[in-house]
C-alpha positions as CSV (number, residue, x, y, z in Angstrom):
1,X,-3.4,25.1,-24.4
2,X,-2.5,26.1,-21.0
3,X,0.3,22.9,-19.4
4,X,2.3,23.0,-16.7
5,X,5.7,23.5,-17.1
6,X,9.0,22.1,-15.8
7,X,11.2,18.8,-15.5
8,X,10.1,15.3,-14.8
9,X,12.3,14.7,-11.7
10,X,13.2,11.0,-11.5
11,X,14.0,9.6,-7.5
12,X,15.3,6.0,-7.2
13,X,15.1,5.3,-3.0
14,X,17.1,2.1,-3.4
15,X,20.2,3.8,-5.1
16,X,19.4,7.2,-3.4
17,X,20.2,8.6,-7.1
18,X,17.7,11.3,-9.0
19,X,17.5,12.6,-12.7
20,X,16.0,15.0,-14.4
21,X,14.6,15.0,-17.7
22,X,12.4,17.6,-20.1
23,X,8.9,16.5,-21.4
24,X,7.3,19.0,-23.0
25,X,5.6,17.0,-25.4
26,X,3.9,14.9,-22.6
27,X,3.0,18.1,-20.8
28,X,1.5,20.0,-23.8
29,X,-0.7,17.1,-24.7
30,X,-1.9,16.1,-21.4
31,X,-2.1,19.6,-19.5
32,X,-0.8,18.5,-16.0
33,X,-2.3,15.8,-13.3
34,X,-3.6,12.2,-13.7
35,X,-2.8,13.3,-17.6
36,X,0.6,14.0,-17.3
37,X,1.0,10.5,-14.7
38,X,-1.0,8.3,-16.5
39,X,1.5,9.2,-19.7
40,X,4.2,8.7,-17.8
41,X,3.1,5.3,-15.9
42,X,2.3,4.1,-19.1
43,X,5.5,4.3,-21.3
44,X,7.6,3.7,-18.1
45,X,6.2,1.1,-15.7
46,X,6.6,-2.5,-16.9
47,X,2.9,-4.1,-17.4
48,X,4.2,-7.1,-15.1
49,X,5.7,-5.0,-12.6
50,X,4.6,-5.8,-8.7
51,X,2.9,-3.2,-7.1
52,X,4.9,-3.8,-4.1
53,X,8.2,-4.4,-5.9
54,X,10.8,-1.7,-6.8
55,X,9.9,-1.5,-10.9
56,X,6.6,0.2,-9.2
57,X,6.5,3.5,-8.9
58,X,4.1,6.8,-7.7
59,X,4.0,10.0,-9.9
60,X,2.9,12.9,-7.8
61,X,1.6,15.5,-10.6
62,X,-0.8,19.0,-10.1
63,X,-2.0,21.3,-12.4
64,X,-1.2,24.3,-14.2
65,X,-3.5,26.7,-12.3
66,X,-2.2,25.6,-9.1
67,X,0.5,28.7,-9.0
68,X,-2.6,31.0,-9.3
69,X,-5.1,32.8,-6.8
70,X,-7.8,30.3,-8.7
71,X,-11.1,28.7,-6.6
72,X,-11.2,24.9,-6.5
73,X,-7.3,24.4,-7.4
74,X,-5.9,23.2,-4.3
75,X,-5.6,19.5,-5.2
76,X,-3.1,17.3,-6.3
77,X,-2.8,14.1,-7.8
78,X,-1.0,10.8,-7.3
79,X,-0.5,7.7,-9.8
80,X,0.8,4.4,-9.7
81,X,-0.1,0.3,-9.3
82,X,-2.7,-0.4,-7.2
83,X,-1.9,-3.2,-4.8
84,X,-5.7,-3.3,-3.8
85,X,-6.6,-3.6,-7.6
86,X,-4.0,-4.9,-9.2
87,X,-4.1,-2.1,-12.0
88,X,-2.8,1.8,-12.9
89,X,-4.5,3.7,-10.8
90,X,-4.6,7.5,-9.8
91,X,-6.1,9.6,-6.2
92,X,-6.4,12.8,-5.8
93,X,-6.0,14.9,-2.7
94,X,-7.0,18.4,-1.6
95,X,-5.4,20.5,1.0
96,X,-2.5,22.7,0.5
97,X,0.6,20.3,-0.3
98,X,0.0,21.6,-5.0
99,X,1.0,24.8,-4.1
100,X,4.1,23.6,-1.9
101,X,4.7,21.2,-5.0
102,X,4.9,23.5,-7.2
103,X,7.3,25.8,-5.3
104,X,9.7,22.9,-6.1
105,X,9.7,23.6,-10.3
106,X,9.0,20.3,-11.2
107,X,5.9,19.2,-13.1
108,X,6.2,15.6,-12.2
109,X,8.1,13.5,-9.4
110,X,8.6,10.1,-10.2
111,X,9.8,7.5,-7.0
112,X,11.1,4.3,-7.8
113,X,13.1,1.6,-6.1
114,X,13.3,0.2,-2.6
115,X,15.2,1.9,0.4
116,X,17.0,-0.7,3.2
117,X,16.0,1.2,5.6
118,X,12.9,3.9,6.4
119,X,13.6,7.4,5.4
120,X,12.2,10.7,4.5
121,X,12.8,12.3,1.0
122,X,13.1,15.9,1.3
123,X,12.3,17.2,-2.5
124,X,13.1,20.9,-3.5
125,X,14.3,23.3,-6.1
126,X,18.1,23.1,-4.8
127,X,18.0,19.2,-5.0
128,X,16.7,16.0,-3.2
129,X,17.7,14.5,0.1
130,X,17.3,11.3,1.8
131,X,17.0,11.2,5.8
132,X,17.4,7.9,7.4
133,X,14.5,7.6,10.7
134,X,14.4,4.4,12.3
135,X,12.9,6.4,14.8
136,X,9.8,7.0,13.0
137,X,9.2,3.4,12.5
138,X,5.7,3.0,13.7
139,X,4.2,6.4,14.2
140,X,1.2,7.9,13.6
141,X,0.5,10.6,10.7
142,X,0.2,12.8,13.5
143,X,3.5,11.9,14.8
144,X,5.4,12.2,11.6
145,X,4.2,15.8,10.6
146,X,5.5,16.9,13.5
147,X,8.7,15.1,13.5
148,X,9.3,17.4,10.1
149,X,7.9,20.8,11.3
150,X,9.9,20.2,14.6
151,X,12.9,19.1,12.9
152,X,13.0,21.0,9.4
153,X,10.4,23.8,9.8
154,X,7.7,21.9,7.5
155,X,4.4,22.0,8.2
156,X,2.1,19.5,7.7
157,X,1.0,20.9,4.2
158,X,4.9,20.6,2.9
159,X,4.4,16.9,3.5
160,X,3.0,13.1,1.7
161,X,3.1,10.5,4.4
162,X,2.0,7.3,5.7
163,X,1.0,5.8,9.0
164,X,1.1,2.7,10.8
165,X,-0.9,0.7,7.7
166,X,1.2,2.0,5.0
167,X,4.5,0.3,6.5
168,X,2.2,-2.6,6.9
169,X,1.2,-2.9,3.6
170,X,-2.8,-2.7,4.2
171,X,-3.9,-2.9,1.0
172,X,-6.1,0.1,1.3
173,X,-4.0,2.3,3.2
174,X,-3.8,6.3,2.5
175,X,-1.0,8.7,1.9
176,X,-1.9,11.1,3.6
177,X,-0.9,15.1,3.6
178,X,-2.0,17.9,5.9
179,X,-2.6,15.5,8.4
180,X,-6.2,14.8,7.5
181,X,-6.2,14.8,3.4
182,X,-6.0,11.6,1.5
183,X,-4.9,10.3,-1.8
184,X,-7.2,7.8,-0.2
185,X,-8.5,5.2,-2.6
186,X,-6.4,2.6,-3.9
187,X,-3.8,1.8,-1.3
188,X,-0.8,4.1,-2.6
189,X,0.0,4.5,0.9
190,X,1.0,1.0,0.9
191,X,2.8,1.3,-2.3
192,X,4.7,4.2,-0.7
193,X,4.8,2.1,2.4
194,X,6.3,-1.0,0.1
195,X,9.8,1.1,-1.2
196,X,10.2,1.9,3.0
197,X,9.2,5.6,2.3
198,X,8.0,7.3,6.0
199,X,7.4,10.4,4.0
200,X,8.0,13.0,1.3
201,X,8.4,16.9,1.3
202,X,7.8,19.6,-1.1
203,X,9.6,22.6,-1.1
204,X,11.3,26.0,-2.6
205,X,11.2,29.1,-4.4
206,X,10.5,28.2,-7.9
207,X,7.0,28.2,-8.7
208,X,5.9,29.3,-12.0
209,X,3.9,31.8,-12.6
210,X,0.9,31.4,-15.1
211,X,-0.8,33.9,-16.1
212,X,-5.2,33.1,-15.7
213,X,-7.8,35.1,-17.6
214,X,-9.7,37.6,-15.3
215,X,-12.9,34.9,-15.5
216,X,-11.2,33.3,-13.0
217,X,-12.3,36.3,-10.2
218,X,-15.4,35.8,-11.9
219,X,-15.4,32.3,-10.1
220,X,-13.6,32.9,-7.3
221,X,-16.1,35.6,-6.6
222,X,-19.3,33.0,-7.1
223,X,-18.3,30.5,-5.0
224,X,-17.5,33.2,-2.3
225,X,-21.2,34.7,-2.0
226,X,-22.5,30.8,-3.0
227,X,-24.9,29.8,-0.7
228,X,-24.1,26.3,-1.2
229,X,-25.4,23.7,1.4
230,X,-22.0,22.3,1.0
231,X,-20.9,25.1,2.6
232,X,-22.2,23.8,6.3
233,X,-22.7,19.7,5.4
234,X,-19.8,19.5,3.1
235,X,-20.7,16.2,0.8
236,X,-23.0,15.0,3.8
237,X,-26.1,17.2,2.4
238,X,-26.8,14.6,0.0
239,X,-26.9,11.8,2.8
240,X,-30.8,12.0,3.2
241,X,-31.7,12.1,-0.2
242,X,-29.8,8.9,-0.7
243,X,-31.7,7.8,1.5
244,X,-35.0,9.2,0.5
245,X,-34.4,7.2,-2.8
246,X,-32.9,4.2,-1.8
247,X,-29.6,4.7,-2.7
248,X,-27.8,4.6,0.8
249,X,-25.8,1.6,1.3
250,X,-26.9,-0.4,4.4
251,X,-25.4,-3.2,6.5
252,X,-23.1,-4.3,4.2
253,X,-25.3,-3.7,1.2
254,X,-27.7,-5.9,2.1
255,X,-30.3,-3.0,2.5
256,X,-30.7,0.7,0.6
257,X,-31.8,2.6,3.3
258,X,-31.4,3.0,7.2
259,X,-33.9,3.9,9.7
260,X,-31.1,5.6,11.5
261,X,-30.2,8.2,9.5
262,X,-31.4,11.1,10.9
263,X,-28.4,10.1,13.7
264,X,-25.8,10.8,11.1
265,X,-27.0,13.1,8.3
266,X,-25.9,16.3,7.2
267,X,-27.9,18.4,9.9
268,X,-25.6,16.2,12.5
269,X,-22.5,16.7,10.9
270,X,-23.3,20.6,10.6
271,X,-24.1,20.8,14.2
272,X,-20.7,18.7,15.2
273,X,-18.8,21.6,12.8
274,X,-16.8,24.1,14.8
275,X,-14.8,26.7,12.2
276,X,-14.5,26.9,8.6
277,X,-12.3,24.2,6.6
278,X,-10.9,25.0,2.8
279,X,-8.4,24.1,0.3
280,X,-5.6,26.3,-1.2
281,X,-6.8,29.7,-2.6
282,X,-10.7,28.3,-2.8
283,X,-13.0,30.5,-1.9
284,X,-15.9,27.7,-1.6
285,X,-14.7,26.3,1.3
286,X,-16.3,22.8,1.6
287,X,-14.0,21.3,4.5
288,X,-15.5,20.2,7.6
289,X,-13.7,20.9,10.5
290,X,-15.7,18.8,13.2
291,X,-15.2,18.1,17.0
292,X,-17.2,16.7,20.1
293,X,-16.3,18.4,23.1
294,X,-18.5,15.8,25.7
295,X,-16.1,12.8,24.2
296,X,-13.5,14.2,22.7
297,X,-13.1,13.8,19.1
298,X,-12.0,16.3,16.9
299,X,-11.3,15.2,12.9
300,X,-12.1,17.2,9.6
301,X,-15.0,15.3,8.0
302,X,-17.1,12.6,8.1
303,X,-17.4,13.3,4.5
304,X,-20.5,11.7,2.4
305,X,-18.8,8.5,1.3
306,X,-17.5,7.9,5.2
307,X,-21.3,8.4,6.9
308,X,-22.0,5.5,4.6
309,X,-19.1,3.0,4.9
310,X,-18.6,3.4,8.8
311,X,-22.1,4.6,9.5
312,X,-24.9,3.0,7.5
313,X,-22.9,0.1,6.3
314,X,-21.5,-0.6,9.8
315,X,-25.2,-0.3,11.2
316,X,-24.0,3.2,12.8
317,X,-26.4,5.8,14.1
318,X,-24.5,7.8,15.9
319,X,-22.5,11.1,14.1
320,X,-19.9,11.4,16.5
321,X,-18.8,7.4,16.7
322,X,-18.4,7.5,12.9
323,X,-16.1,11.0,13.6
324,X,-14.0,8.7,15.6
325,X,-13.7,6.3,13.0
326,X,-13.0,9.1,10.9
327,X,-10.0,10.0,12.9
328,X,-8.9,6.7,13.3
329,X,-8.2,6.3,9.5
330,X,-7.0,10.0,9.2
331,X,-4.4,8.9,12.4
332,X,-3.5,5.7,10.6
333,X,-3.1,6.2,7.3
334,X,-6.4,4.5,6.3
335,X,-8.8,5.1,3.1
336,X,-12.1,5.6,4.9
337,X,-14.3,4.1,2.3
338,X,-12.2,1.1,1.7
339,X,-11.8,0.4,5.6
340,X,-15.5,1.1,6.7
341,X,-16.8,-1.4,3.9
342,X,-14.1,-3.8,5.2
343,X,-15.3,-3.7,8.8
344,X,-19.2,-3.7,7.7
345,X,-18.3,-6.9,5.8
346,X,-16.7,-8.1,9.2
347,X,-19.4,-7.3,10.9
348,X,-21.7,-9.1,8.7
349,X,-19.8,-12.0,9.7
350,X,-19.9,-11.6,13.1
351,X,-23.7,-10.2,12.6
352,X,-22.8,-7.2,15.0
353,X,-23.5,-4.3,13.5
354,X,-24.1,-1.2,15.4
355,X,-21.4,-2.4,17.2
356,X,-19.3,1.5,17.6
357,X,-16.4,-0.2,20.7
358,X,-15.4,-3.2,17.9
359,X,-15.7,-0.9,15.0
360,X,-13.3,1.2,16.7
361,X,-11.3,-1.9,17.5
362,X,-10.7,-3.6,14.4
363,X,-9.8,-0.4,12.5
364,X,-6.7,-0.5,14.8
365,X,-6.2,-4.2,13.9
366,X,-6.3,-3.6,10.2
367,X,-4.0,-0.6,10.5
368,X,-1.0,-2.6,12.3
369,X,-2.2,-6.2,10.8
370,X,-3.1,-7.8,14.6
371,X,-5.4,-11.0,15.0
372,X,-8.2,-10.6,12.4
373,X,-7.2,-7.4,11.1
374,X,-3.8,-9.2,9.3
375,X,-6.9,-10.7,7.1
376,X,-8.8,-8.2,6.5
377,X,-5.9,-6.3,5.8
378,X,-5.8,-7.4,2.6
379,X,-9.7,-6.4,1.9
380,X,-12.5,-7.6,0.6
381,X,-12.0,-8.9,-2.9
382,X,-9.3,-11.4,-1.0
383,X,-10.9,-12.4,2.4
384,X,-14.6,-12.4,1.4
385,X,-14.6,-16.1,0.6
386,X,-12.6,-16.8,4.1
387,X,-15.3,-15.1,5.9
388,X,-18.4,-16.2,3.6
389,X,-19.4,-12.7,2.6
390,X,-20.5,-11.4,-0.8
391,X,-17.8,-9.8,-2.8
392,X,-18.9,-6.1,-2.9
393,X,-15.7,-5.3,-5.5
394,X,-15.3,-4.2,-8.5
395,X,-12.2,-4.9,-10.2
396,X,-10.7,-5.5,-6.5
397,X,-11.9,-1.9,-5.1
398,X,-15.2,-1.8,-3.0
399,X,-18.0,0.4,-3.4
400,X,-19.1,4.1,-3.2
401,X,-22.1,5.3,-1.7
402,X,-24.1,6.1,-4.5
403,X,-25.8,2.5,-4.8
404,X,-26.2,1.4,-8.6
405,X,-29.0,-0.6,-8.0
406,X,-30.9,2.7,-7.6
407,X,-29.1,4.8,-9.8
408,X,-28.3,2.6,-12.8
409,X,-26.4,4.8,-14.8
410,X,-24.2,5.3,-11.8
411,X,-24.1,1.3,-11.3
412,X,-23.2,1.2,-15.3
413,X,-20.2,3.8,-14.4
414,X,-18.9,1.4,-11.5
415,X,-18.2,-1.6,-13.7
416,X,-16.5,0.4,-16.2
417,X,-14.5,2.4,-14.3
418,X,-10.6,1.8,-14.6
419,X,-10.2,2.6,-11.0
420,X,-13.2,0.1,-9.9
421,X,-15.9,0.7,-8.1
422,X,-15.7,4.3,-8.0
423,X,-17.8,7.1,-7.7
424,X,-15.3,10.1,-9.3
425,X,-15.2,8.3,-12.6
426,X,-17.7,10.0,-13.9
427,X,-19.6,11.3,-10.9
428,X,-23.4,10.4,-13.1
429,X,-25.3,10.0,-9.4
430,X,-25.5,13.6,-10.2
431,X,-27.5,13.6,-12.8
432,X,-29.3,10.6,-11.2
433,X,-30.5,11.9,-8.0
434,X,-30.4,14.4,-9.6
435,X,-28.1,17.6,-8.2
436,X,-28.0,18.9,-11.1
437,X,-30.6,21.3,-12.9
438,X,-33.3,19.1,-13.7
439,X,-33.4,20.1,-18.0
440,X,-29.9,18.1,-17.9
441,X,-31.5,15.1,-15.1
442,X,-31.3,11.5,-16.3
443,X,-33.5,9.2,-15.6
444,X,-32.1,6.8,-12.7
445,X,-34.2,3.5,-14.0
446,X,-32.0,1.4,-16.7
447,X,-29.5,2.0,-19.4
448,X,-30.4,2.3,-22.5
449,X,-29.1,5.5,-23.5
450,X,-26.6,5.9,-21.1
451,X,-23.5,4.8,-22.6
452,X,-22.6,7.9,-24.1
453,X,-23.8,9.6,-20.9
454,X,-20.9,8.0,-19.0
455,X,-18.4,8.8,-22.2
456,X,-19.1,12.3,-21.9
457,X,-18.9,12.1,-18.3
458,X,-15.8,9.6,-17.6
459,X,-13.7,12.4,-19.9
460,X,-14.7,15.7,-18.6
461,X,-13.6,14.2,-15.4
462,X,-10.5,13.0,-16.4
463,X,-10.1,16.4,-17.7
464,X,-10.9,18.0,-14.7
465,X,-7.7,15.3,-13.1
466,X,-5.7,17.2,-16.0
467,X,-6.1,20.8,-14.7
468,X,-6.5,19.1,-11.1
469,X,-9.9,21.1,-10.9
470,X,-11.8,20.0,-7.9
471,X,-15.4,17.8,-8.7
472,X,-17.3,20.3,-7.0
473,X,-16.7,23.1,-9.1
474,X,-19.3,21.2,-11.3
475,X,-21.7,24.8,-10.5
476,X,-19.0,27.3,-11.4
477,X,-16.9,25.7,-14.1
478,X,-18.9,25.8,-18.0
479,X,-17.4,24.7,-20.8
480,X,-16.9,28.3,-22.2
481,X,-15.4,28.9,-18.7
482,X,-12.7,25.5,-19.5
483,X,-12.2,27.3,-22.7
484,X,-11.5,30.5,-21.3
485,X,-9.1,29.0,-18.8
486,X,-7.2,26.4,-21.5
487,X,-7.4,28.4,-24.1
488,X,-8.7,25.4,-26.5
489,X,-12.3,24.2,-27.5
490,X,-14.0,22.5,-24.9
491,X,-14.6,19.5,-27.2
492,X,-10.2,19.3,-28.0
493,X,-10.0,19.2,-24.2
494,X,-12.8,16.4,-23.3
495,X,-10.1,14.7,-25.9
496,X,-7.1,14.9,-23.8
497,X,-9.4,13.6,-20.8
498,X,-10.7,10.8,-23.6
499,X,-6.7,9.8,-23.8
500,X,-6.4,9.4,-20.7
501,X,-8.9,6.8,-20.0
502,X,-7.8,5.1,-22.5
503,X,-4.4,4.8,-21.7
504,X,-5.2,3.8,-18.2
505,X,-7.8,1.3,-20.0
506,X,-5.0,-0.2,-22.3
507,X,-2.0,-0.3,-19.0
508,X,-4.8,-2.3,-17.3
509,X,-5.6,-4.5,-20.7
510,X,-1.6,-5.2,-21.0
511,X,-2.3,-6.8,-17.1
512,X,-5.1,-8.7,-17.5
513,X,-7.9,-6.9,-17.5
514,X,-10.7,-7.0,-20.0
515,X,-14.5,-7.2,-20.5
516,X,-15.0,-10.2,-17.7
517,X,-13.9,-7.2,-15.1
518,X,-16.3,-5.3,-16.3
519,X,-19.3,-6.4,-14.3
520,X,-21.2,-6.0,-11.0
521,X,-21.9,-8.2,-8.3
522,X,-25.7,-7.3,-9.0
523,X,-27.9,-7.3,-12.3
524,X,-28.8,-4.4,-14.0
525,X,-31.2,-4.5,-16.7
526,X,-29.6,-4.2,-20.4
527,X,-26.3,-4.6,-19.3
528,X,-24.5,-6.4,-21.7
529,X,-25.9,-4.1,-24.4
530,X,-25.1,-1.0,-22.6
531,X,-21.5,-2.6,-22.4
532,X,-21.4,-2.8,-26.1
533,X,-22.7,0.3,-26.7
534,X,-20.1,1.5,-24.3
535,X,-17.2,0.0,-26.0
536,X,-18.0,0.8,-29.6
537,X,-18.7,4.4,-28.5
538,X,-14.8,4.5,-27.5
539,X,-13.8,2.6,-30.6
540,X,-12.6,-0.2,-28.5
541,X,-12.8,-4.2,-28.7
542,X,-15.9,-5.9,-27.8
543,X,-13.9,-7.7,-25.4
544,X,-13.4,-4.5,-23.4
545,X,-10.0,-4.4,-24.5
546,X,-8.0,-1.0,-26.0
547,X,-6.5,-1.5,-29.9
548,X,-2.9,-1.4,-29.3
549,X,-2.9,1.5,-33.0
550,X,-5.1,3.8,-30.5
551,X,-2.1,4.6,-28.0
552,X,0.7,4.5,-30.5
553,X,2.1,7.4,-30.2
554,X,5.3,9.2,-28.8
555,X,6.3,6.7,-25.7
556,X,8.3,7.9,-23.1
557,X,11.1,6.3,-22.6
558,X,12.7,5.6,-19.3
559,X,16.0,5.5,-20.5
């Protein structure tokens, strides 16, 4: 089975001492990615640790095909405790920054400790550095890429970073990379933020060279002559059909569609883009480079999940306000989905939505923790009360744009999830809606059935994190074609992606977490029952919880 190869390399900020260790047997049975860090987190990380304390740490992990010319490789993944959520969590970011990584010859980089005082850490194949910059104290993503291209020759792509709300510990806050990709949800930026981290940069000459069947031109090839709406909207085509269906989160949730969508859809967003926007070697090319030249803004994105949190949700109608929001987080260091919800639950408060001048306002409140933004810094699952809004969380983490109460199976998927809320769990508003061919559509209306839907669904993506294969290959990428490119059988490999769930499922059982998590701040039809079915299709407890004999094997030690 096709793994990546190399060293864990251990960084401790506080002692400013690395190590380097092999683990091959980790590697070979968890390919590479959220696999490979969700091992590693599990046998390493204490199940009481702090997610702001030093015993935390963040695994940065990519995939084996990322040293090829492959389509839909050009992510990466990070792992660690999730100060918004409490649990083991793992984000994912596109861009360019794998390929740098893997120029370094490491499969995995573990950070650990606490530094007394800001610095970069400059990671490469001759060894790891540690540059004090009390100077950068404060700035802007922005402002810190081009501290390191100015000052080492890096551009923006060599480099994970945080703005403004990672140093202040906003609980949602981004690490960002290339200036305007995100291992958004989550708040790692804050955990990175937290050990007094500005930044960290990938580099060398020592990528490893894997060898990819010629299927892989096949691919590449595809999504190159595709004619893919995605193409000109990005994930914005599918704004008006949530809407269409009732799926399109409004005013804080309190609605499931807006009448002002037409001001912010996927025709608007393709008018507002300006040049063609990709990730490393993929040929698809989804990015959406976007600018206003009467006001001025000029971001990549709004994506799907940002029309929604800072546009319907914030009572938004206008493309190019929610592009400054946008840019705002991207400047910051800000998840998008986790800040727009936060201001839209503000704004409920206030009951001033459509309100583009505050928006704007309180995102830069949240990002350096001024006047009301130090509260709702710490988001919604902690401030809701305060404010006498509903909790729109899930284990701590707000919700995606694909609304449950519409699309139940999707809504079934969000209470589950290990990560919360989430929509890339298992990605079943898909099948829902559906974009998929409609001889594999599901019907959206209640759950019986669906339980081992989101089974089959929560692993193939967690296999897809493995190989740090992008979501949207979902067109290109059969399971002959996984075969091909692993070299295993489809159903061995939805079993590494099975693992990994659970492990992340059992980290988050050792904290706490259990079947009372599992829920939703609306009713669903049969939902206990699909619950249970849920559970004893993984072999697990009734209570939610993982059997300790299920993840018994070969712990890592962090000896």
């Amino acid at each position: 089975m096709l793994s990546v190869e190399g060293p864990l390399l251990s960084v401790d900020v506080g002692a400013r001492e690395t190590t380097t260790e092999r683990i091959d047997p980790v590697l070979d049975s968890f390919i590479g990615g959220r696999g490979v860090a969700t091992k590693l987190a599990h046998d390493r990380l204490p199940f009481d640790a702090d997610p702001f304390g030093p015993a935390n740490a963040l695994y940065f992990t990519t995939g084996p095909m990322q040293t090829s010319t492959m389509s839909f490789t050009g992510r990466m993944n990070c792992t660690g405790l999730s100060p918004q959520t409490g649990g083991l969590l793992s984000s994912n970011a596109g861009g360019f920054m794998s390929r740098n990584f893997a120029d370094t010859g490491y499969a995995a980089v573990e950070v650990t400790g606490t530094s007394d005082e800001l610095l970069v850490v400059h990671v490469s194949d001759e060894g790891v550095e540690f540059e004090p910059v009390p100077d950068l104290a404060g700035a802007t993503v922005p402002e810190t890429t081009d501290y390191v291209e100015s000052e080492h020759g890096l551009e923006s792509d060599h480099v994970a970073c945080i703005g403004p709300a990672g140093e202040n510990r906003v609980r949602f806050a981004s690490l960002m990379t290339s200036e305007s990709r995100a291992f958004g949800r989550g708040g790692l930026g804050a955990v990175l933020g937290s050990k007094n981290v500005k930044a960290i940069t990938f580099a060398g000459d020592s990528r490893r060279e894997v060898e990819v069947p010629a299927m892989q031109m096949d691919i590449h090839r595809e999504a190159a002559t595709s004619d893919h709406i995605m193409k000109q909207q990005g994930t914005t085509s599918v704004t008006s059909l949530a809407n269409e269906v009732s799926a399109l989160p409004t005013r804080y949730f309190s609605e499931l569609q807006f009448e002002g969508v037409d001001g912010i859809n996927g025709d608007r967003v393709g008018e507002k883009k300006y040049k063609k926007g990709t990730c490393s070697q993929c040929a698809f090319a989804c990015k959406l480079p976007t600018k206003d030249e009467e006001r001025g803004v000029e971001t990549e994105g709004p994506e799907y999940e940002t029309v929604m949190s800072f546009g319907s949700n914030c009572g938004v109608d206008d493309i190019v306000d929610v592009m400054q929001s946008n840019e705002l987080c991207d400047r910051y260091g800000l998840d998008t989905i986790s800040c727009g919800n936060t201001v839209a639950a503000y704004l409920a408060h206030e009951d001033a939505f459509g309100d583009a001048e505050l928006i704007h306002e309180i995102v830069e409140q949240i990002a350096h923790r001024e006047g009301v933004g130090d509260t709702l810094a710490e988001g919604i699952d902690r401030f809701h009360e305060e404010l006498g809004v509903e909790n729109w969380t899930v284990k701590g983490l707000d919700f995606a744009a694909h609304d449950g109460r519409t699309l139940n199976g999707q809504g079934l998927s969000y209470a589950i999830a290990n990560r919360g809320a989430d929509h890339m769990f298992t990605t079943l508003y898909a099948w829902e809606y559906p974009l998929v061919d409609s001889s594999e559509a599901l019907d959206p209306t209640g759950l019986e059935g669906k339980a081992p839907h989101v089974v089959k669904q929560e692993n193939a993506r967690a296999l897809e994190d493995c190989g740090v294969v992008c979501r949207f290959s979902r067109s290109f990428m059969t399971p002959e074609r996984f075969e091909g490119l692993f070299g295993a059988d489809y159903e061995d490999l939805l079993a590494v992606g099975s693992r990994v769930v659970e492990l992340e499922r059992h980290f988050n059982n050792k904290r706490g977490f259990d079947r009372a998590d599992d829920t939703l701040p609306y009713e669903l039809p049969g939902f206990d029952a699909a619950l249970d079915a849920y559970y004893a299709q993984r072999d697990w407890n009734a209570d939610g919880t993982v059997p300790d004999a299920a993840v018994g094997d070969d712990p890592v030690s962090a000896d």
